[in-house]
N, CA, C and O atoms as a Tinker XYZ file with bonds, in Angstrom:
   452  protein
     1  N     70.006000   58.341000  -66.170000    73     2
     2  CA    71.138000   57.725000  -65.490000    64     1     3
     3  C     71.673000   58.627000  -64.388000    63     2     4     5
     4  O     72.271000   58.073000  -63.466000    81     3
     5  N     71.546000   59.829000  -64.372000    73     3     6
     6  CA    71.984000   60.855000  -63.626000    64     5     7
     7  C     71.545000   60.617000  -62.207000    63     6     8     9
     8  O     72.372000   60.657000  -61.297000    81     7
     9  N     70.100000   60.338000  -61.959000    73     7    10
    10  CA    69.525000   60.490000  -60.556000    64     9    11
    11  C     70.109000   58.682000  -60.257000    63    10    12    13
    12  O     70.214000   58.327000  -59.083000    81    11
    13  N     70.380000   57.867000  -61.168000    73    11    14
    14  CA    70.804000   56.161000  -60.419000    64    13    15
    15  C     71.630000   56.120000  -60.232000    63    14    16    17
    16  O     71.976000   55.256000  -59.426000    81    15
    17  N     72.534000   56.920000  -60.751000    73    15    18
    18  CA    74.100000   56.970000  -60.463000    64    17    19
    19  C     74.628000   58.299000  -59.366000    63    18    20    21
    20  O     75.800000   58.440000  -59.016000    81    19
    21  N     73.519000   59.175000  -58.947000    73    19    22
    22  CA    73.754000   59.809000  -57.823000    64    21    23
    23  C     73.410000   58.842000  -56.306000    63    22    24    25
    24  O     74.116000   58.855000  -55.297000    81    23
    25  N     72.062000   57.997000  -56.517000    73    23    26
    26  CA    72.045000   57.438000  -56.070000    64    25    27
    27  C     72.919000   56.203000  -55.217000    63    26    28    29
    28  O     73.150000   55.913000  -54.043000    81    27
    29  N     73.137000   55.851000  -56.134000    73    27    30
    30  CA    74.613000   54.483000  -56.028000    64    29    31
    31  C     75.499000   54.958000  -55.435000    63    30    32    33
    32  O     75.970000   54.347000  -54.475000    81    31
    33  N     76.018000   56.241000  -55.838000    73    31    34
    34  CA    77.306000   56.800000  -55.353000    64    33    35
    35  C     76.779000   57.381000  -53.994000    63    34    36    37
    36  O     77.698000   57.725000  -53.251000    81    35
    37  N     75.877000   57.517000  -53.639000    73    35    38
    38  CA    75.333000   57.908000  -51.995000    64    37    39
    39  C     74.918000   56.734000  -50.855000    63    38    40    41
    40  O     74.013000   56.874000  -50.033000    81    39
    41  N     75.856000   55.445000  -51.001000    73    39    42
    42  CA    75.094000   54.342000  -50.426000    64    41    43
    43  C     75.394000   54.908000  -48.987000    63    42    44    45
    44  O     74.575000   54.548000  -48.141000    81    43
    45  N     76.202000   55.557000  -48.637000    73    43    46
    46  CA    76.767000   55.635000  -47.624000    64    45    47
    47  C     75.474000   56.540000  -46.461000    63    46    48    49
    48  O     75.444000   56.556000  -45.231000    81    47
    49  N     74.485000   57.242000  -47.526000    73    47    50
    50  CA    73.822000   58.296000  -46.820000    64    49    51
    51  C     72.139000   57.056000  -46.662000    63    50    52    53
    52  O     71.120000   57.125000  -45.976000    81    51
    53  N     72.536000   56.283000  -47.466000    73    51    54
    54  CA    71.438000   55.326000  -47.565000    64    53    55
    55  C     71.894000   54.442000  -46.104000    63    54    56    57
    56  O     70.902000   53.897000  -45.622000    81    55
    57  N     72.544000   54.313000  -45.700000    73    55    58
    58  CA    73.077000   53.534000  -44.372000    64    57    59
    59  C     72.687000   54.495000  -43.338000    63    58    60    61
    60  O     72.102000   54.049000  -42.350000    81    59
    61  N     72.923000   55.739000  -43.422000    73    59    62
    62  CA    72.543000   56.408000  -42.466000    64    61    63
    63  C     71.555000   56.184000  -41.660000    63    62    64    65
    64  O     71.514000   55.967000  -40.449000    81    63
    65  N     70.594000   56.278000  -42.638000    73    63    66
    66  CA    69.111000   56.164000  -42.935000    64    65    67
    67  C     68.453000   54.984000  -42.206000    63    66    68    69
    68  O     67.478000   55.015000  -41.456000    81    67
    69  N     69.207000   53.927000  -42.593000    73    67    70
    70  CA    68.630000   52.636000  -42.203000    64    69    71
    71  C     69.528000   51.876000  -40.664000    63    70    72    73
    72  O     69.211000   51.045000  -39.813000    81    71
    73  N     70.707000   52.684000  -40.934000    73    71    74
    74  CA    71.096000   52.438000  -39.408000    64    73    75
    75  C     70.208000   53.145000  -38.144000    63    74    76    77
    76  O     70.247000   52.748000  -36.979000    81    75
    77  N     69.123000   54.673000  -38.817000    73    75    78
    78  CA    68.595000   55.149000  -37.637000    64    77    79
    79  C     67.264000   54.331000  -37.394000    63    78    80    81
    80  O     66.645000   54.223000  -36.335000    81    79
    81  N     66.931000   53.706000  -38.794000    73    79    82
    82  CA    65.553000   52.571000  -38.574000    64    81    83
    83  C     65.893000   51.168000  -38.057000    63    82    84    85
    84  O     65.117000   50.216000  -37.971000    81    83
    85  N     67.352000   51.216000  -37.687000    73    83    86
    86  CA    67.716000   49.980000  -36.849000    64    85    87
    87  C     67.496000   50.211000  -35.420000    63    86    88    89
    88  O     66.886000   49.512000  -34.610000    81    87
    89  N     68.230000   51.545000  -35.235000    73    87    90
    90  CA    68.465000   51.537000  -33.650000    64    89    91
    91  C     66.971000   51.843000  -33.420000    63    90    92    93
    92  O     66.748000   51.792000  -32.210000    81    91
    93  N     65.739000   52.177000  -34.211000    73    91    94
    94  CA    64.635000   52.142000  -33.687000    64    93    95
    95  C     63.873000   50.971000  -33.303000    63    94    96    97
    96  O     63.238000   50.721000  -32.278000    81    95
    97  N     64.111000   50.228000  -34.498000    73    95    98
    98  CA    63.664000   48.806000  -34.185000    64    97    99
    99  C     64.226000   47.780000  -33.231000    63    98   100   101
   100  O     65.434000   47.711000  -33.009000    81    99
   101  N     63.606000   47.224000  -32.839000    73    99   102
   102  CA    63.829000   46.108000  -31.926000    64   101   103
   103  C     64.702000   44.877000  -32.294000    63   102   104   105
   104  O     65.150000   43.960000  -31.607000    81   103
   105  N     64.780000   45.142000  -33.475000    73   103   106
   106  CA    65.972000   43.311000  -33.807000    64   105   107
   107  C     67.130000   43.822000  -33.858000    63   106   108   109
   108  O     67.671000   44.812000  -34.351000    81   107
   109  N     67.452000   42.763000  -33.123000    73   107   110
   110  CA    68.958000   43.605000  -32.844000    64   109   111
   111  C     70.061000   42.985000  -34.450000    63   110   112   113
   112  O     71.081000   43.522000  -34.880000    81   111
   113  N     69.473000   41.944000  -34.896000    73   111   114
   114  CA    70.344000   41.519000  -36.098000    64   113   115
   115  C     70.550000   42.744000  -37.153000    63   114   116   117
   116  O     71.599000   42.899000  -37.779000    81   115
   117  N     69.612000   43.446000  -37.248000    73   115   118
   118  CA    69.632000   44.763000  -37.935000    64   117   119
   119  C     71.035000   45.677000  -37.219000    63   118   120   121
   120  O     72.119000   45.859000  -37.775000    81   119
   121  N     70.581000   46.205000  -35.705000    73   119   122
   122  CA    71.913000   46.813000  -34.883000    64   121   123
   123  C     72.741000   46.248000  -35.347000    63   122   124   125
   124  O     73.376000   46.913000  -36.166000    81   123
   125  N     73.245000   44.705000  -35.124000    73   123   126
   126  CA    74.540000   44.147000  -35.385000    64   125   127
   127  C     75.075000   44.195000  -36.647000    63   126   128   129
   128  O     76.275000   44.155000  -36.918000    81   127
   129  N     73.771000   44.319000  -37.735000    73   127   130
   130  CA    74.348000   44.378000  -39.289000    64   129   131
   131  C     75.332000   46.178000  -39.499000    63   130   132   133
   132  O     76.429000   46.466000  -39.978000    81   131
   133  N     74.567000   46.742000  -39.055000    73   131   134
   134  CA    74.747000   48.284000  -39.285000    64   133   135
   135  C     75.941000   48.342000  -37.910000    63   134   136   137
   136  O     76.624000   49.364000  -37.854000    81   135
   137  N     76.057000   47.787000  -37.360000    73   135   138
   138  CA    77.085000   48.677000  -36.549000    64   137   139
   139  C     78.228000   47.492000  -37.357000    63   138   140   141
   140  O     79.129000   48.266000  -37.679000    81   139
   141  N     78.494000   46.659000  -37.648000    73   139   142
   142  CA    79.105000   46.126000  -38.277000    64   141   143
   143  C     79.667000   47.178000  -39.821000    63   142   144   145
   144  O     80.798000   47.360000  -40.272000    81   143
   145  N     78.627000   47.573000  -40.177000    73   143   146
   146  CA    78.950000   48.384000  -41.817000    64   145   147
   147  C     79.570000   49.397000  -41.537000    63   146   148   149
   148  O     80.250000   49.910000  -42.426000    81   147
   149  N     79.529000   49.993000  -40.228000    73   147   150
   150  CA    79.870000   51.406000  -39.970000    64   149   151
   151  C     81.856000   51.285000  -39.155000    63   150   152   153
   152  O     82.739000   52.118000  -38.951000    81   151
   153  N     81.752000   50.102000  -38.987000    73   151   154
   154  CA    82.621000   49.529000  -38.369000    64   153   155
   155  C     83.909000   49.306000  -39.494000    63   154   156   157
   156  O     85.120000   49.491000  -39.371000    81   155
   157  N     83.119000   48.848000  -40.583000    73   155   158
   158  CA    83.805000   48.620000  -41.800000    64   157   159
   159  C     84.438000   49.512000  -42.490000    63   158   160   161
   160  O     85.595000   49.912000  -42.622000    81   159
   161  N     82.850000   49.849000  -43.120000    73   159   162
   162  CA    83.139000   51.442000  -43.646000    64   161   163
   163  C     84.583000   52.608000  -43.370000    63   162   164   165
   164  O     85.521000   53.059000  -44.027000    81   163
   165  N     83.912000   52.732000  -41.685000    73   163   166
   166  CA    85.221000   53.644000  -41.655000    64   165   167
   167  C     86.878000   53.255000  -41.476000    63   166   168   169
   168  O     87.743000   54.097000  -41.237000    81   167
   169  N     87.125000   51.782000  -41.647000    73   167   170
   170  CA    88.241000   50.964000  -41.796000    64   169   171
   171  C     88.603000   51.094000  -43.190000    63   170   172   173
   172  O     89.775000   51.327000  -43.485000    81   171
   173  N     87.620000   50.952000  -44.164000    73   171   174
   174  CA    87.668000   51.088000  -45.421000    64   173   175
   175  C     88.269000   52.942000  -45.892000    63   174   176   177
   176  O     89.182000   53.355000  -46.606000    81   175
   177  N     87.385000   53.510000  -45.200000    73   175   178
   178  CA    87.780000   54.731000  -45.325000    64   177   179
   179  C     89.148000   55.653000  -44.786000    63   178   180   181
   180  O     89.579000   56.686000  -45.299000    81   179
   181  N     89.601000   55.024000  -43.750000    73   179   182
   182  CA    90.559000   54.954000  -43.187000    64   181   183
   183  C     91.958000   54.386000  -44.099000    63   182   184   185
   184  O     92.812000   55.147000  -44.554000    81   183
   185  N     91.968000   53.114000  -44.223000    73   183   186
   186  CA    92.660000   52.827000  -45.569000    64   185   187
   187  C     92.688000   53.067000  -46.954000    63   186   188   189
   188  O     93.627000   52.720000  -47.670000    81   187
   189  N     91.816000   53.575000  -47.300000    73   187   190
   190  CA    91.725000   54.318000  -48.484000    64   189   191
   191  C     92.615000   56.089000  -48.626000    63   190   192   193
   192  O     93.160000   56.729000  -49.525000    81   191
   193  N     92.216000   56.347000  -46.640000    73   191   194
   194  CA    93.276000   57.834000  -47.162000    64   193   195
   195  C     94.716000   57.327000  -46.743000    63   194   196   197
   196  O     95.620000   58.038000  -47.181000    81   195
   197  N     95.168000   56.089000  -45.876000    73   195   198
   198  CA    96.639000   55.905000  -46.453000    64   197   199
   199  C     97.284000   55.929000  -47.123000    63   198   200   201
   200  O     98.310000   56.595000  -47.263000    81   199
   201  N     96.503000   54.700000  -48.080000    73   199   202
   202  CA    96.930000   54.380000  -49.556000    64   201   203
   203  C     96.330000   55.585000  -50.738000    63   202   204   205
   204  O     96.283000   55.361000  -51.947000    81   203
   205  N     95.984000   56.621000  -50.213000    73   203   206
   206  CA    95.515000   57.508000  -51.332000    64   205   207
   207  C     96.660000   56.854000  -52.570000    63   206   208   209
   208  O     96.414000   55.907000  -53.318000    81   207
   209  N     98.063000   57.734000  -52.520000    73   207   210
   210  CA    99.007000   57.682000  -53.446000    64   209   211
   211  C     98.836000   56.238000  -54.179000    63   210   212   213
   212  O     98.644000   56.353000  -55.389000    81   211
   213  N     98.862000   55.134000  -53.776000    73   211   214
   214  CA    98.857000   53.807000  -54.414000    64   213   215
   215  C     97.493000   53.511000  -55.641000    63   214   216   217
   216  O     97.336000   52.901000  -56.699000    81   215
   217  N     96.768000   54.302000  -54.781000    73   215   218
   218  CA    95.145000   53.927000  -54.991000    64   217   219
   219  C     94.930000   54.669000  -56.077000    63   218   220   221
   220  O     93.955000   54.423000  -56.787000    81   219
   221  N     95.841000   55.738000  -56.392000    73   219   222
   222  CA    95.321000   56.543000  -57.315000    64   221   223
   223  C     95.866000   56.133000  -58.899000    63   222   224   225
   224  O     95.564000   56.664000  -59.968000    81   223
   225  N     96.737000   55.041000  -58.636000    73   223   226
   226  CA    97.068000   54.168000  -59.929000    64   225   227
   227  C     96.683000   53.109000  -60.594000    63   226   228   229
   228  O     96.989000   52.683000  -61.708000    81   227
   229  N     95.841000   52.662000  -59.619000    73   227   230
   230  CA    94.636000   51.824000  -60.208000    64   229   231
   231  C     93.407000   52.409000  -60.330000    63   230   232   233
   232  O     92.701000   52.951000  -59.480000    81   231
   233  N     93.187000   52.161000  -61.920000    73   231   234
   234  CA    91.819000   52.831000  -62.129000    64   233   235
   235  C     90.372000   52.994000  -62.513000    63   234   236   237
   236  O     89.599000   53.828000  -62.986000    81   235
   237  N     90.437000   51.007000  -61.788000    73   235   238
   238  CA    89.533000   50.466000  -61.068000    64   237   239
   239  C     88.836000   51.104000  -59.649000    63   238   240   241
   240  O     87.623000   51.085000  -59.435000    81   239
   241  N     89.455000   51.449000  -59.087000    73   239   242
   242  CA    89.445000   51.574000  -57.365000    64   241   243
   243  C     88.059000   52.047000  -57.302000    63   242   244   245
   244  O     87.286000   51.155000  -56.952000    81   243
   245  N     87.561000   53.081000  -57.514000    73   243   246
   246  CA    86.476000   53.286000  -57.396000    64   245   247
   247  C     85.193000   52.703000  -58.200000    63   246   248   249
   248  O     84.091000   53.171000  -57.911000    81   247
   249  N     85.267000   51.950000  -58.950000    73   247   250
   250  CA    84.351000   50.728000  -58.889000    64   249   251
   251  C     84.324000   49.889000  -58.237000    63   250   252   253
   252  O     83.200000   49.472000  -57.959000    81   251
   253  N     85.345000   49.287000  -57.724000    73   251   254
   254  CA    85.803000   48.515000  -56.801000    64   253   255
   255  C     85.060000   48.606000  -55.627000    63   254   256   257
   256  O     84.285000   47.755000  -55.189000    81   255
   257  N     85.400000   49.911000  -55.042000    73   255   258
   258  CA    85.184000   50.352000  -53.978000    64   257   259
   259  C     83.516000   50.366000  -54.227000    63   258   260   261
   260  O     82.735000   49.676000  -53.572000    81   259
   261  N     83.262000   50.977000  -54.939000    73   259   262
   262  CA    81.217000   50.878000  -55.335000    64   261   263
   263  C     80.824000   49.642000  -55.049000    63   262   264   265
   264  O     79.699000   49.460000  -54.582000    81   263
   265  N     81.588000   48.718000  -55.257000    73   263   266
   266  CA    81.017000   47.301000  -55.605000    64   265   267
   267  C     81.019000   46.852000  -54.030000    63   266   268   269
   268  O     79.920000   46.586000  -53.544000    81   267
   269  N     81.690000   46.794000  -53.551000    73   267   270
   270  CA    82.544000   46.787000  -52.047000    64   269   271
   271  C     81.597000   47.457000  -51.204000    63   270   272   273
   272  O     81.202000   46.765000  -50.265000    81   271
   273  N     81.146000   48.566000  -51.281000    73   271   274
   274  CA    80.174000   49.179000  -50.201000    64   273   275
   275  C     78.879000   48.655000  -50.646000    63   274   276   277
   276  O     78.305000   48.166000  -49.673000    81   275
   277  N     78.275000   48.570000  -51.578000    73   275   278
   278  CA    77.251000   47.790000  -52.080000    64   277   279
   279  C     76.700000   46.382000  -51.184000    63   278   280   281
   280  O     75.742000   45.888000  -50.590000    81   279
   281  N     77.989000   46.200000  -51.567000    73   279   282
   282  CA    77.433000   44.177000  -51.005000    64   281   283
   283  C     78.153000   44.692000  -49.534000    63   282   284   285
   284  O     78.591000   43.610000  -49.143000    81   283
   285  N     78.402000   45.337000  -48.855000    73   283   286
   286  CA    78.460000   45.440000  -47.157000    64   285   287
   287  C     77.269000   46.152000  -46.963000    63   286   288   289
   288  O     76.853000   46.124000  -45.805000    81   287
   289  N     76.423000   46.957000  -48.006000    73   287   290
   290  CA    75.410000   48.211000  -47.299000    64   289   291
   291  C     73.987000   47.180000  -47.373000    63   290   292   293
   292  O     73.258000   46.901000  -46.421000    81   291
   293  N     73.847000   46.729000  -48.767000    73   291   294
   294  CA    72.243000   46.064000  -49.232000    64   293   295
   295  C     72.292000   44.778000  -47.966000    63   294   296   297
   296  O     73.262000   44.254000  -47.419000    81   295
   297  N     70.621000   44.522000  -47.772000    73   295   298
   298  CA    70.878000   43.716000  -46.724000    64   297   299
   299  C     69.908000   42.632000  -47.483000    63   298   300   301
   300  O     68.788000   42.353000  -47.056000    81   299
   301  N     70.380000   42.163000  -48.453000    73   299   302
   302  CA    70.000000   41.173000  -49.697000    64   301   303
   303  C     71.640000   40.325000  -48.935000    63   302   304   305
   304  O     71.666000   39.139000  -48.607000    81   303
   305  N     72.369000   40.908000  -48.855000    73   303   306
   306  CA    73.713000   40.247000  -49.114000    64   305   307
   307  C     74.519000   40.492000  -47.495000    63   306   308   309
   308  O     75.642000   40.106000  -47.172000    81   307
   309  N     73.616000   41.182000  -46.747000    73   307   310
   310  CA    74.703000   41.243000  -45.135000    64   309   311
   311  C     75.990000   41.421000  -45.433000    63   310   312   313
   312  O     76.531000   41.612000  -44.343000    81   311
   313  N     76.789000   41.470000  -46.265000    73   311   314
   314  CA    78.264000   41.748000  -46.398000    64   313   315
   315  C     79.159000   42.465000  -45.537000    63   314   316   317
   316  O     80.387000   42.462000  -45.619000    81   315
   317  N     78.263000   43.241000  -44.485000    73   315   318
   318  CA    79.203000   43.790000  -43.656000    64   317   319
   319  C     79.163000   42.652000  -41.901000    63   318   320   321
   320  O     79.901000   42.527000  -40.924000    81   319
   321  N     78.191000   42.218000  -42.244000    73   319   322
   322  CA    77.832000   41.044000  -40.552000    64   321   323
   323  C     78.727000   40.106000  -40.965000    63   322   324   325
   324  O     79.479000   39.821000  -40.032000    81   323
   325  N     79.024000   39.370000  -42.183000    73   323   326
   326  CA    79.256000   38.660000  -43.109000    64   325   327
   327  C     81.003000   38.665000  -42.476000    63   326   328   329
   328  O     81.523000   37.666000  -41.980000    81   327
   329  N     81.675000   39.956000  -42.628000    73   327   330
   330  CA    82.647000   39.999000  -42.302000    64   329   331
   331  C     83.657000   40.331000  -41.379000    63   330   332   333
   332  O     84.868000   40.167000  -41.233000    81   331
   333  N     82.487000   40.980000  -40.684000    73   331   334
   334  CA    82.540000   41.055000  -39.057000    64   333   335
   335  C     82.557000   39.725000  -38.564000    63   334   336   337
   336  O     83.560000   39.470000  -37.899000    81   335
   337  N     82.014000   39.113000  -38.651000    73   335   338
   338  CA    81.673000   37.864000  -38.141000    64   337   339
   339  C     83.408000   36.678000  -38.286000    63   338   340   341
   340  O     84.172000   36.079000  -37.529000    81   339
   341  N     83.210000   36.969000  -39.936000    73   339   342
   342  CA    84.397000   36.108000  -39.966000    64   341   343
   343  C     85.900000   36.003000  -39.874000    63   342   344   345
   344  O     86.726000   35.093000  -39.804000    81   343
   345  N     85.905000   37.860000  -39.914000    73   343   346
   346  CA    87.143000   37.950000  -39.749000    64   345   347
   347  C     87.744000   38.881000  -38.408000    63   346   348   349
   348  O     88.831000   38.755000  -37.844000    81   347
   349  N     86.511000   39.963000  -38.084000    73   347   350
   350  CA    86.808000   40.668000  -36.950000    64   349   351
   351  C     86.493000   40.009000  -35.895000    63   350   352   353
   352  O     87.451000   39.876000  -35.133000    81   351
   353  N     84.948000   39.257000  -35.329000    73   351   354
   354  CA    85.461000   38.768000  -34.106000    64   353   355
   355  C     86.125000   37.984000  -33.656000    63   354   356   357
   356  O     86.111000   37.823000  -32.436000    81   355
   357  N     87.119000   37.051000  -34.654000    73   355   358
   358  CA    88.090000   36.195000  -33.878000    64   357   359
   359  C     89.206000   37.064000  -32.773000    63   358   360   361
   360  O     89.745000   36.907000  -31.678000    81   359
   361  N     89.120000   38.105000  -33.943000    73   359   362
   362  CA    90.304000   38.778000  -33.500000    64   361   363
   363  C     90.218000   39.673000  -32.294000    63   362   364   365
   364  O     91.209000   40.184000  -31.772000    81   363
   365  N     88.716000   39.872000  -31.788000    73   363   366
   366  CA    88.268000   40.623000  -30.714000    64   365   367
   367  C     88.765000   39.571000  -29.633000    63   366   368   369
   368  O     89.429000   39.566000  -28.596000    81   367
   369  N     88.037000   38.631000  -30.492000    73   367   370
   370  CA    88.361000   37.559000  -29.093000    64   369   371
   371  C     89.664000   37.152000  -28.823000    63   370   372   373
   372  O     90.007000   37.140000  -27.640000    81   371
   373  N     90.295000   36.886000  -29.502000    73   371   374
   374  CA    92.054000   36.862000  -29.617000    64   373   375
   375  C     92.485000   37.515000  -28.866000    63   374   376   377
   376  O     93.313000   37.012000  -28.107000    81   375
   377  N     92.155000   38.859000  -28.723000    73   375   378
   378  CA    93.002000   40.001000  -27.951000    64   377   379
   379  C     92.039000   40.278000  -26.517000    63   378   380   381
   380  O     92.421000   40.923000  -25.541000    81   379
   381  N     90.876000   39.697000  -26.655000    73   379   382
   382  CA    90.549000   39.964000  -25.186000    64   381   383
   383  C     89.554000   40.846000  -25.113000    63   382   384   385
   384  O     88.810000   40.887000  -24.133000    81   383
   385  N     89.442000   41.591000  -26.073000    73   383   386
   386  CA    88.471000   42.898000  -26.227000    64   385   387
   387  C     87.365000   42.786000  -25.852000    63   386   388   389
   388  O     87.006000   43.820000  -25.290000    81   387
   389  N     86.225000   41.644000  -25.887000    73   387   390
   390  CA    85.360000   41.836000  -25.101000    64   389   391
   391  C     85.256000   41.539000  -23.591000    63   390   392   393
   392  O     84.552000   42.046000  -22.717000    81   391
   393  N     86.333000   40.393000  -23.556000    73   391   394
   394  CA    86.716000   40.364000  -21.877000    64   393   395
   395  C     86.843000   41.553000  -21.034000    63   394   396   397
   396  O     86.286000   41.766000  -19.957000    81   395
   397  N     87.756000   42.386000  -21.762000    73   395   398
   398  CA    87.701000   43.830000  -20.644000    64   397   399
   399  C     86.609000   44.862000  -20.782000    63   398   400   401
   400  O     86.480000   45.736000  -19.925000    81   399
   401  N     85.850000   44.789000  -21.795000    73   399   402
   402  CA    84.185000   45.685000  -21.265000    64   401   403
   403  C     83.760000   44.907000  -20.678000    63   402   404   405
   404  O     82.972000   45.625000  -20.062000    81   403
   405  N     83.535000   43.682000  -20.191000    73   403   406
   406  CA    82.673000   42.694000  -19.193000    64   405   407
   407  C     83.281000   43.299000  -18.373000    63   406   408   409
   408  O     82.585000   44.169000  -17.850000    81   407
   409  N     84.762000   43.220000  -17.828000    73   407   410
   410  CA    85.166000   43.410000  -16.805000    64   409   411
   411  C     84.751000   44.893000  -16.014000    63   410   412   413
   412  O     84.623000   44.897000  -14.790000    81   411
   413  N     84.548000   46.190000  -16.857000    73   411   414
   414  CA    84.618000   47.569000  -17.107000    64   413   415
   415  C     83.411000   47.450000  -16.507000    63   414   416   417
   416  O     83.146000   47.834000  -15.368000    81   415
   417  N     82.802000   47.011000  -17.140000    73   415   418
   418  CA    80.935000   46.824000  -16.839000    64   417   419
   419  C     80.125000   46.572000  -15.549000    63   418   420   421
   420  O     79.113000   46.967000  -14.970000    81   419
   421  N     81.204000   45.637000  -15.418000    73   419   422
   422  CA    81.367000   44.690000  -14.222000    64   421   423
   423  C     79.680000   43.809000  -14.182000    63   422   424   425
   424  O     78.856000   43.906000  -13.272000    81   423
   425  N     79.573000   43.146000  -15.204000    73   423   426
   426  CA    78.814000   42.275000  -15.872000    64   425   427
   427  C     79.573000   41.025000  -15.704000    63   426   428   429
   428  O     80.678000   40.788000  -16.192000    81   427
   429  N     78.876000   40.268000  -14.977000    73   427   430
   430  CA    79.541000   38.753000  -14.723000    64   429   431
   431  C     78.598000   37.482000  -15.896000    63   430   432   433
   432  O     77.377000   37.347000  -15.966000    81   431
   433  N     79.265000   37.002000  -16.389000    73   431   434
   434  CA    78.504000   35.840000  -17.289000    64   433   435
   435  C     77.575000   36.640000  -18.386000    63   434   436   437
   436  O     76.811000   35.920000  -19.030000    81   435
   437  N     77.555000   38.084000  -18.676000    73   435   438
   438  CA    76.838000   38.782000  -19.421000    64   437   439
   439  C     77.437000   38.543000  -20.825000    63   438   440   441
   440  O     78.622000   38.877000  -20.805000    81   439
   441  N     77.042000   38.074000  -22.069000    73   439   442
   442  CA    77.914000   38.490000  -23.469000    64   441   443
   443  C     77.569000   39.877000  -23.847000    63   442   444   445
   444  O     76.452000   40.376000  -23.983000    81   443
   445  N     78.338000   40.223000  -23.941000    73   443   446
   446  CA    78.694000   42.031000  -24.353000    64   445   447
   447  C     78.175000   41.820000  -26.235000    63   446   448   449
   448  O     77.239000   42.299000  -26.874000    81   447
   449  N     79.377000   40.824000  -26.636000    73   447   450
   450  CA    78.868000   40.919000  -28.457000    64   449   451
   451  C     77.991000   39.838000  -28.576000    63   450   452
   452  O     77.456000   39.593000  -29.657000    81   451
């Protein structure tokens, strides 16, 4: 159990890995999955050291959190395109965010995402 459960608890180094066999490869659905996870990830990670104090009273969280990077990392389940998709780019688009790298770019009729 020692080496599956070092494992598990390293998904993050397992992304590494497969984000550098993305940007090698040519499909970009791979790029978009992984820059999506990494996108996540460090949102996740980010809120996790806010709420340290809160977080540390539920003592679930870090299963939680296992379970949570799991289904965003395995690409059985896309969980991180998954939620990029449904909840972050409205909001890109909402605010304009890809409008002004077109503009930056100065890319006319180009889609940026």
């Amino acid at each position: 159990m020692g080496k599956l459960w070092t494992i598990i608890t390293q998904f993050h180094s397992l992304a590494g890995y497969a984000s550098v066999v993305a940007i090698e490869s040519t499909a970009k659905l791979e790029d978009e999955q992984w820059l999506a996870y990494w996108i996540l990830y460090s949102f996740l990670t980010l809120m996790e050291m806010v709420l340290q104090p809160v977080l540390e009273w539920i003592p679930i969280w870090y299963d939680v959190k296992l379970l949570l990077v799991a289904w965003l990392v395995l690409p059985q389940f896309k969980g991180a395109a998954f939620l990029y998709e449904r909840f972050v780019r409205p909001h890109i688009k909402k605010f304009g965010i890809a409008r002004d790298e077109q503009h930056h770019n100065g890319s006319k009729g180009k889609k940026v995402f």
